[in-house]
C-alpha positions in Angstrom: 91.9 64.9 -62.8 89.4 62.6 -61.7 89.6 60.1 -58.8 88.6 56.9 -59.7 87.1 54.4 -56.5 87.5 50.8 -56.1 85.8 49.8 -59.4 87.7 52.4 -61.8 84.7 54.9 -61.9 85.0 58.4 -61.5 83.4 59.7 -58.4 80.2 60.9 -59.8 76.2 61.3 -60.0 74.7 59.5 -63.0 70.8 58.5 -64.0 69.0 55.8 -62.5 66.0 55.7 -64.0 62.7 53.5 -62.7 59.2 52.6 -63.5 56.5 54.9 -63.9 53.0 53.5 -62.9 51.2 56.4 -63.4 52.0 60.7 -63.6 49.2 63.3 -62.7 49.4 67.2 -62.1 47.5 68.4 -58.9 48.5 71.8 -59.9 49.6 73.6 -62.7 51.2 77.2 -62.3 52.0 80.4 -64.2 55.6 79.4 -64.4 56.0 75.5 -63.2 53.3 72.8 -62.1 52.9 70.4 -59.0 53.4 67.2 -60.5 52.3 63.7 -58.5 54.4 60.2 -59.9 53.8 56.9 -58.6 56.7 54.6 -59.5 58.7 51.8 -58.0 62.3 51.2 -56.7 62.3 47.9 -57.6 60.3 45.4 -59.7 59.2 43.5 -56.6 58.7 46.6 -53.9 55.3 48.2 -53.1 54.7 51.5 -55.4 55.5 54.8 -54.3 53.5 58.5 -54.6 56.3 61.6 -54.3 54.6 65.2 -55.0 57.5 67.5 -57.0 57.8 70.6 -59.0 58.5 69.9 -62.8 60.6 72.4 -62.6 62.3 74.2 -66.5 65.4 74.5 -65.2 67.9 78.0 -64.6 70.9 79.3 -65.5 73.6 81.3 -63.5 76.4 83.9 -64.3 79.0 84.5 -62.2 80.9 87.8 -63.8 84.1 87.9 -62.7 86.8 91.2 -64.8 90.2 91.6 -64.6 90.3 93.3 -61.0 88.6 89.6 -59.8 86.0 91.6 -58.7 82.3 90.0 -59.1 79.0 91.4 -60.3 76.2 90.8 -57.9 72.5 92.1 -58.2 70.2 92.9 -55.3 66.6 91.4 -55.3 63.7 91.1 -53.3 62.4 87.5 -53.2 59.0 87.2 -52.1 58.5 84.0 -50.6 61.8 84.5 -48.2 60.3 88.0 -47.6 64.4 89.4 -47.9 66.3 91.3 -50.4 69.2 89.2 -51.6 72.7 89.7 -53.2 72.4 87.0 -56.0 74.1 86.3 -59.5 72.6 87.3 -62.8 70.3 84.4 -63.3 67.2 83.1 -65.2 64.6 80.6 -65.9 64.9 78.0 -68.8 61.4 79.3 -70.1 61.9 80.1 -73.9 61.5 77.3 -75.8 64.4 75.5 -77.9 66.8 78.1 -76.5 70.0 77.2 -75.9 71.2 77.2 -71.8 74.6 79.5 -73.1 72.5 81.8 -74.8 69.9 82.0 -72.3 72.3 82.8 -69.9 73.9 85.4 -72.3 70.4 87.1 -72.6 69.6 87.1 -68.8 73.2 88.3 -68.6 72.7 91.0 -70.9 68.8 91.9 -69.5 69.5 92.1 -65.6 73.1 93.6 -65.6 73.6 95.5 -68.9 77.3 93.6 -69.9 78.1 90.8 -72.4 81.1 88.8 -72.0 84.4 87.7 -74.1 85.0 84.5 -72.5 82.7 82.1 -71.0 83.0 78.5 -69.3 80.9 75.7 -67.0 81.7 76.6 -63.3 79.7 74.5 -61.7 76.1 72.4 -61.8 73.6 71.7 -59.0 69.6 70.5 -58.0 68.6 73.1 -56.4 66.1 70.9 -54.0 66.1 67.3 -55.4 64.0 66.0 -53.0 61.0 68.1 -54.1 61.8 70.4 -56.8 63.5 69.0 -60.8 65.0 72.0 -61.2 68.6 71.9 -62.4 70.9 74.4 -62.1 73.7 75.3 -64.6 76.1 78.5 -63.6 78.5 79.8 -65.7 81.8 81.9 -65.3 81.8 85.0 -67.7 85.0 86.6 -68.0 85.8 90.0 -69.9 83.0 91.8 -69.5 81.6 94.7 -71.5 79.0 97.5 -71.2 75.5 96.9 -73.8 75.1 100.0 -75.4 72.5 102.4 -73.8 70.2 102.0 -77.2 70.3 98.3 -76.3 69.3 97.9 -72.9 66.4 95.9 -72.0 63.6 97.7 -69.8 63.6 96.0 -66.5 59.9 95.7 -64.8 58.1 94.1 -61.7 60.9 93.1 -59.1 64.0 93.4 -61.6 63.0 97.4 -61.8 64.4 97.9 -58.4 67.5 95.6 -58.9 70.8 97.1 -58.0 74.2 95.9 -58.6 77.4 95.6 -57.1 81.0 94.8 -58.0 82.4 93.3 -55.3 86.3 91.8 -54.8 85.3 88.3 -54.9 87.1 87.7 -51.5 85.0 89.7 -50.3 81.9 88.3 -51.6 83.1 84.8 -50.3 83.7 85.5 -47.1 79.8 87.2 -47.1 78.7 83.8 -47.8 81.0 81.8 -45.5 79.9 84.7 -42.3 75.9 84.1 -43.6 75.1 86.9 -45.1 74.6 85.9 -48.9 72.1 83.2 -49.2 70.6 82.7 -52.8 72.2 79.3 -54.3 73.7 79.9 -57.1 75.6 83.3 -55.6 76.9 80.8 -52.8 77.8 77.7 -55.1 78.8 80.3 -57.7 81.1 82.4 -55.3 82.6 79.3 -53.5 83.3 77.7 -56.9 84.8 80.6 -58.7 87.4 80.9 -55.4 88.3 77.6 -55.5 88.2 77.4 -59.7 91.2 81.0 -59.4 93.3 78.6 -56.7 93.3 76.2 -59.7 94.3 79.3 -62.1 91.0 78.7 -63.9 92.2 75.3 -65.2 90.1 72.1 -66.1 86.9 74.4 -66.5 84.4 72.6 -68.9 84.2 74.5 -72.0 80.7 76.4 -72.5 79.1 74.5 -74.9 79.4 71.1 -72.9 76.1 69.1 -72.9 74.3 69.0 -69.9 73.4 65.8 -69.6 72.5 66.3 -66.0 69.7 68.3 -66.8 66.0 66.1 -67.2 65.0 67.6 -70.1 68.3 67.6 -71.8 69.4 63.9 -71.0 67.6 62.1 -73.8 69.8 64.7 -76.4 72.9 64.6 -75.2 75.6 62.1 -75.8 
């Protein structure tokens, strides 16, 4: 149930949008660009310049089977310099596709299982202050193998992944003790404990718009 404050709203985030005076991209990458705004607050302050990454946006799947154990995948991320226990997860980079069945596919490409039963865990910026990437995990529940004669060649980085299945208590208490560190394994971990002290009740169902997202909020409603 939500809390409402003072003036009957829900506690929550919403869109503020504000003037644009002028948008320009300093840099434009393989996979996301350097874009520079200028805009205003308010229709009598001076303008301001912030430099961010227009970011696609990601999605996130925390696999949890019926021993709550979780499925994590080792990675090396370059510009940390680290290998890190992380979450199946993948960029928003194939156009029109859906966030539920992109996250199905990354699902299906980095850790070889499909699942019966999937819901919204949780949402998150990743860096607001610099980045527009938004973050959607979800919790995938009954897990099955792909077939062998359907498993997606990994390359680059994701050829050396390994995976893990780890008690989730386990996994949680690796994050709380600072040894897990990618985002969405900590928001995803933390929020899967605190979703089974809940008995998985009041989940948001996995088709639910995700108006938070920037490219998404003009077709949502």
């Amino acid at each position: 149930m939500a809390h409402h404050g003072p003036h009957g709203a829900a506690l929550g985030d919403e869109p503020s949008p504000r003037r644009v005076l002028g948008s320009e991209t300093p840099y434009s990458g393989r996979i996301w660009d350097v874009v520079q705004d200028t805009f205003e607050l308010s229709a009598d302050s001076e303008p301001l310049v912030r430099d961010y990454i227009d970011h696609p946006g990601a999605v996130a799947v925390l696999v949890l089977d019926d021993q709550e154990r979780v499925l994590l995948v080792r990675q090396y991320r370059h510009p940390v310099g680290m290998q890190l226990w992380e979450i199946p997860a993948g960029l928003l980079d194939v156009r029109d596709e859906d966030p539920l069945d992109a996250a199905a596919r990354e699902l299906a490409e980095e850790a070889d299982l499909t699942a019966g039963r999937w819901d919204v865990l949780v949402e998150m910026f990743n860096s607001p202050g610099s980045s527009s990437e938004a973050l959607r995990i979800y919790l995938a529940r009954q897990p099955a193998d792909v077939p062998h004669h359907e498993r997606f060649e990994r390359t680059e980085e994701e050829a050396e992944m390994q995976s893990r299945w780890v008690p989730l208590d386990e996994a949680v208490q690796a994050v709380l003790e600072g040894r897990i560190h990618n985002p969405s394994a900590v928001a995803g971990l933390l929020a899967a404990a605190s979703a089974r002290s809940r008995g998985f009740t009041g989940l948001r169902p996995a088709d639910t718009p995700w108006t938070a997202h920037p490219r998404f909020r003009s077709t949502s409603g």
